[in-house]
Structures are given as C-alpha cells and as structure tokens.
C-alpha positions in Angstrom: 89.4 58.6 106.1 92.8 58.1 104.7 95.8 58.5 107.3 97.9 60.9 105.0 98.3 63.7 107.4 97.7 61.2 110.9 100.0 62.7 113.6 99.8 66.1 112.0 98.1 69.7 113.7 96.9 72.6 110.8 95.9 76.0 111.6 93.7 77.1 108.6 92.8 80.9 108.8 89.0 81.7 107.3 88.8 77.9 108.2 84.5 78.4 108.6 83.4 78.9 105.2 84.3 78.5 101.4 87.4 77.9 100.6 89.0 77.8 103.9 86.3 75.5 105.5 86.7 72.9 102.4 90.1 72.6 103.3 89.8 72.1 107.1 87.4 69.3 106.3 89.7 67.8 103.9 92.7 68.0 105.9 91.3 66.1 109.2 89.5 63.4 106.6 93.3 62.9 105.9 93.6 62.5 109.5 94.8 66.1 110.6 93.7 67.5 113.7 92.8 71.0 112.7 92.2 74.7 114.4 89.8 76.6 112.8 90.7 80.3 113.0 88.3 82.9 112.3 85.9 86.2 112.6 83.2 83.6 113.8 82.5 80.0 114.2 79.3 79.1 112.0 79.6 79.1 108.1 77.8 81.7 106.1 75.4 79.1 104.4 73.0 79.0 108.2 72.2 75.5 107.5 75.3 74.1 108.2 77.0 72.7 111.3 80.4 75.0 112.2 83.6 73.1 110.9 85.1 72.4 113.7 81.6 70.5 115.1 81.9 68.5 112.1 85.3 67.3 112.4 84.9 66.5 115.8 81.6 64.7 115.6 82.2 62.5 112.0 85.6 62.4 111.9 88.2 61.0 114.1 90.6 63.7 114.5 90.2 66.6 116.7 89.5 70.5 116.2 89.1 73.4 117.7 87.4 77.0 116.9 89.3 80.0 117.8 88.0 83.7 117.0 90.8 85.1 115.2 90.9 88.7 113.5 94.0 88.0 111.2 95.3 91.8 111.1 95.9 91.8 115.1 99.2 89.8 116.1 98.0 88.4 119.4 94.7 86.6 117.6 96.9 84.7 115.4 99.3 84.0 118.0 96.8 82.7 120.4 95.5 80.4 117.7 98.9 78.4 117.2 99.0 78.6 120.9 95.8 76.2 120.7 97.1 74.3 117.6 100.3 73.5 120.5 97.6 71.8 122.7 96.8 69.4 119.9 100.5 68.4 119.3 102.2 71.1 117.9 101.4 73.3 114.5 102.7 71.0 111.8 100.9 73.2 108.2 99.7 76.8 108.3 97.4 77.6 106.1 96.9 81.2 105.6 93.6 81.5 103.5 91.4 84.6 105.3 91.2 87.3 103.0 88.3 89.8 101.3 87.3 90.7 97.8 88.1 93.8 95.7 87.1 97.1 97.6 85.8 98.6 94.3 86.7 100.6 91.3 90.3 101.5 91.2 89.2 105.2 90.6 87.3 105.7 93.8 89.2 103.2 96.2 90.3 105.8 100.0 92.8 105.1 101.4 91.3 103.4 104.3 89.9 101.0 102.1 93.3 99.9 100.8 94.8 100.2 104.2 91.9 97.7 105.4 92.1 95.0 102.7 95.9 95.2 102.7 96.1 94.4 106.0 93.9 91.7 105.6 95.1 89.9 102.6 98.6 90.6 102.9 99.5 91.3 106.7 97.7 88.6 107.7 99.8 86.3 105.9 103.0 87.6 106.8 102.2 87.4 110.7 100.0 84.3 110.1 103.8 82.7 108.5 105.7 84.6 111.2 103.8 83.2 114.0 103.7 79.7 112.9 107.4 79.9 111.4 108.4 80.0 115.5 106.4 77.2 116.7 106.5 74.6 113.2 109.8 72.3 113.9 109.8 70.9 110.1 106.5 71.0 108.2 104.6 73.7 105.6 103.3 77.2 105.2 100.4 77.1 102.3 99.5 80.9 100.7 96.3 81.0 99.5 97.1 83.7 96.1 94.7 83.9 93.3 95.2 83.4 89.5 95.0 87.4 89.8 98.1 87.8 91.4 99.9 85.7 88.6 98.4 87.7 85.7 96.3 91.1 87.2 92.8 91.6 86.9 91.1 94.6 85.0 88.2 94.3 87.6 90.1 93.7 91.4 93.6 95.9 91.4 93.4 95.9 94.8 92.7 92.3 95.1 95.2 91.3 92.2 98.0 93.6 93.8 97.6 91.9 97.0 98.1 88.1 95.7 100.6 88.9 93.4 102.6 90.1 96.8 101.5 86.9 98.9 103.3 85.1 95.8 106.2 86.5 96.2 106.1 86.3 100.0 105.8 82.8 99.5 109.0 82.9 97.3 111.0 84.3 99.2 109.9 82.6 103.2 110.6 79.3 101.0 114.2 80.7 100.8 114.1 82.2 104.3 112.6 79.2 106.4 113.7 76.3 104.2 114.9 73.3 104.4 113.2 73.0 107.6 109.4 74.6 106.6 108.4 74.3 103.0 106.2 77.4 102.1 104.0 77.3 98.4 101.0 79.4 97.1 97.8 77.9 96.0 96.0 79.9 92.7 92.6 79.1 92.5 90.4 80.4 89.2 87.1 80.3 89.2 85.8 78.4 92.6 82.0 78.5 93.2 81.6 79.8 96.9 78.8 81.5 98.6 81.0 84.6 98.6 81.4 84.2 95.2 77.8 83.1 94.0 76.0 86.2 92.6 79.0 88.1 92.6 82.4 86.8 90.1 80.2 84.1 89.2 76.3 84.5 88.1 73.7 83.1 86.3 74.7 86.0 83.8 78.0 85.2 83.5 78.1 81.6 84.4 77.9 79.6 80.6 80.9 82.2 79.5 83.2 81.6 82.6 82.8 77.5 82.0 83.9 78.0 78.2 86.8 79.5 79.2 87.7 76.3 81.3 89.5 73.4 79.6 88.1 71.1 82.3 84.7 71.8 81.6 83.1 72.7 84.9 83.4 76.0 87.5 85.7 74.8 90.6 84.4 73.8 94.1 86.2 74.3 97.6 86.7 70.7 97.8 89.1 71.0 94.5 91.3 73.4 96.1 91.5 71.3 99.4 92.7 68.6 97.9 95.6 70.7 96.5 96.2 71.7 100.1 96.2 68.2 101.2 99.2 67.6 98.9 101.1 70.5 99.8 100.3 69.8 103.6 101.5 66.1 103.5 104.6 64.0 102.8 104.2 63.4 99.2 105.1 67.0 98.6 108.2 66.7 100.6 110.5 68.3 97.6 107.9 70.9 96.4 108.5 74.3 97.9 108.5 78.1 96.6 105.7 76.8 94.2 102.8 77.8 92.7 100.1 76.0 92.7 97.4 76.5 89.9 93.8 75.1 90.9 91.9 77.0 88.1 90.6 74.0 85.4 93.4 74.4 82.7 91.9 78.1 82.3 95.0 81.1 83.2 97.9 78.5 80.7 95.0 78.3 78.1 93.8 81.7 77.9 
C-alpha cells in the first residue's frame, strides 16, 4: 500500500462492481478510507467478497457500504453523512450509471426520463451534496469517450456523458479553487456489464485493432486514473478530461 491518499475519505457511487469497485479498491490501497455507495453490497461476479469487506479485511484503511439509489437526494446525502464519520468527504466520485436504453427509434419517454436521471441527475446531486461537506479536495465524473464524440449505437447513453462533461466544466469554474472537479473517459473497459454485451467474442479481435495500446481496458486502468485525480499530484488539474481509452478516440 502506498500512502498517496493517507488522511483522505472518498465516496465512490456504483462503488460494488466494475468500474466503480476497481476504483474503491485502488483508492484505499492508496490509503483512502472509502464509502461504498450503491443499489446493493455484493458485486455482480457472486464469487467475490463485497468491496467494502475487502478493504476492511486486507487493507488498512476503513470502509463502509451504504445502499444508495443515486436519483433520490436523501440516499446520497446520507452516504456523505457516513463518509463525515470517517473524517470528512475529501473526493467524490460519481461513477453509478446504466447502459443505452435501446434503439433511438423506439426509446418512451420513461426510459429516457429513467436513465437521465440516473446518469446525469445523479451526478449533479451526487456533486451538490458533497460540494457542501468537501472543505478543499475533488469531484471526479465518470463520462465516456461517447460523450466526447457520440455513438451511432447509445444516443441516450452518449447524450448523457457529453452533459456530465460539461457539468464538470462548468462546477470546476463554480466550486474552484477550493474543490477541483475533472471527467474521466474510459473506451473500451472489459466489465462484467460489458462482457457479452459492447465487448464479445464476436467483436473482440476488431475492438483491440482499433487500440494503439494493444489490449481491451480493465477497471483497474481507470482506477488508477482516479487515484491521480483524487490525490495531491493533480493539485493544478481541474475542468479536465481525462481519456482512459488505449490511444483509441485521438487515433481513430
């Protein structure tokens, strides 16, 4: 364990699986202390341990689970509440979010309402709510190289993290110089939400062509990109974005 992030409490939203649960692990190896905010506590591969049971049984700092439903206020509220316990929110990390909800043709307006409010309500009240408790420290977006370029096969999806790009523009202007706020861009990250469906066996030689570094991206990749942004040595970086996508959106 490095001591990078030592004194330091994160919130990550979606901090149980994927993505979100790859940084929660990263961010206490660095020494955070970590609440892990989501729907439910255990991982959607059912062979592993929750998050926050491994950070509290292998690794020094401390964690906590709290069952958050992003698009109600109080949730999200009540987890930076239990992020005060452990010293006081430092980094938000705003990562909960779902996929495409289908064809651009046929998508009800429920549907949009629903993942709207997911993927872009819940990071405007997720940065809201931790902009009032964070004394000086950072906001990290979790976008999508879709909402830097659009995506023939998610509108929904791209339209959605092109907004939390420009939310994060513009709360860097709002909240700075106190609370730096940037966007992370993943491409192509192997998760078991995205196994079988953006990338399968079908598909899977053509989408690693397309990458300059050779190789389809992990959670762990896009952790350590967070660990960065959450720490010190990005003390001058804010209103960024953050490509994590192999070299592949600049060399298409």
């Amino acid at each position: 364990m490095s001591h990078l992030l030592d004194g330091k409490t994160a919130v990550v939203t979606g901090g149980a699986s994927g993505i979100g649960r790859g940084i929660s692990l990263e961010l206490a190896d660095h020494g955070a202390n970590v609440v892990v905010a989501d729907l439910r506590p255990d991982p959607r591969v059912h062979d592993l341990a929750p998050t926050h049971e491994v950070i509290e049984d292998e690794m020094a700092p401390e964690a906590r689970y709290v069952e958050t439903d992003v698009t109600a206020y109080d949730d999200v509220a009540n987890a930076v509440d239990v992020a005060d316990g452990l010293g006081g929110i430092d980094v938000m990390v705003n990562n909960a979010g779902i996929g495409d909800p289908g064809n651009f043709m046929e998508v009800t307006p429920g549907e949009l309402d629903e993942n709207l409010a997911i993927n872009i309500k819940g990071f405007y009240f997720g940065s809201q709510v931790a902009a009032k408790h964070i004394d000086e420290g950072s906001i990290i977006n979790m976008s999508s190289i879709a909402g830097l370029r659009g995506h023939h096969k998610g509108v929904t999806y791209a339209m959605a993290k092109g907004a939390v790009k420009i939310l994060t523009n513009s709360l860097a202007a709002t909240l700075g110089p106190d609370i730096r706020v940037n966007s992370i861009h993943p491409g192509a990250i192997e998760t078991e939400l995205s196994k079988g469906v953006t990338i399968t066996e079908e598909n899977r030689e053509e989408t690693i062509e397309g990458i300059p570094r050779g190789r389809i991206g992990t959670p762990e990749d896009v952790a350590g990109a967070a660990v960065f942004l959450a720490s010190d040595l990005a003390d001058y970086v804010t209103s960024h974005a953050l490509l994590v996508d192999g070299g592949k959106l600049n060399s298409a």
